[in-house]
Residue, then its C-alpha position, 0 to 999 in steps of 0.5 A: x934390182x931394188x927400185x929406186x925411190x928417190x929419183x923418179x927418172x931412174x925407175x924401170x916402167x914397172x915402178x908405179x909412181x903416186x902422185x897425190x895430188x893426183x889422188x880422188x877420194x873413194x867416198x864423198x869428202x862433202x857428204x851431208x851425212x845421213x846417219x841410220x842405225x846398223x846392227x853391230x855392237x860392241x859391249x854398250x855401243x851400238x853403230x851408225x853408219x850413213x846411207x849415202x851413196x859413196x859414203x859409209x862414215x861410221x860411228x859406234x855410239x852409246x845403246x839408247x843415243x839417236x842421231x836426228 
C-alpha cells in the first residue's frame, strides 16, 4: 500500500510525519565561531573549521590567509 502524503489522518502508524516546526538543530545556530586551521587541502586552499562544541562550520580559504 502506498502511503498517503497529502492526508496525515489516513496514514498507517508506521508513516512518520515531520513537522518543522518541531525540528532542532544538530549544531549551534548562534555559534560565535572560533575558526582553527585543519589539515584538508584542496589544490590552493586550505580549511577552517570551528572548534566549538556543537558546531563544526567550515570553510576552505586561500594557503597563507588566517582567520583572527
Amino acid at each position: 500500500m502506498e502511503p498517503n502524503f497529502s492526508d496525515n489522518e489516513s496514514n498507517n502508524e508506521h508513516d512518520v510525519v515531520i513537522q518543522p516546526e518541531d525540528i532542532k538543530p544538530i549544531t549551534d545556530p548562534n555559534c560565535a565561531h572560533h575558526f582553527v586551521q585543519d589539515s584538508d587541502e584542496i589544490g590552493e586552499m586550505v580549511a577552517w573549521v570551528c572548534n566549538k562544541p556543537k558546531c563544526g562550520r567550515g570553510v576552505f580559504l586561500p594557503k597563507g590567509v588566517t582567520i583572527t
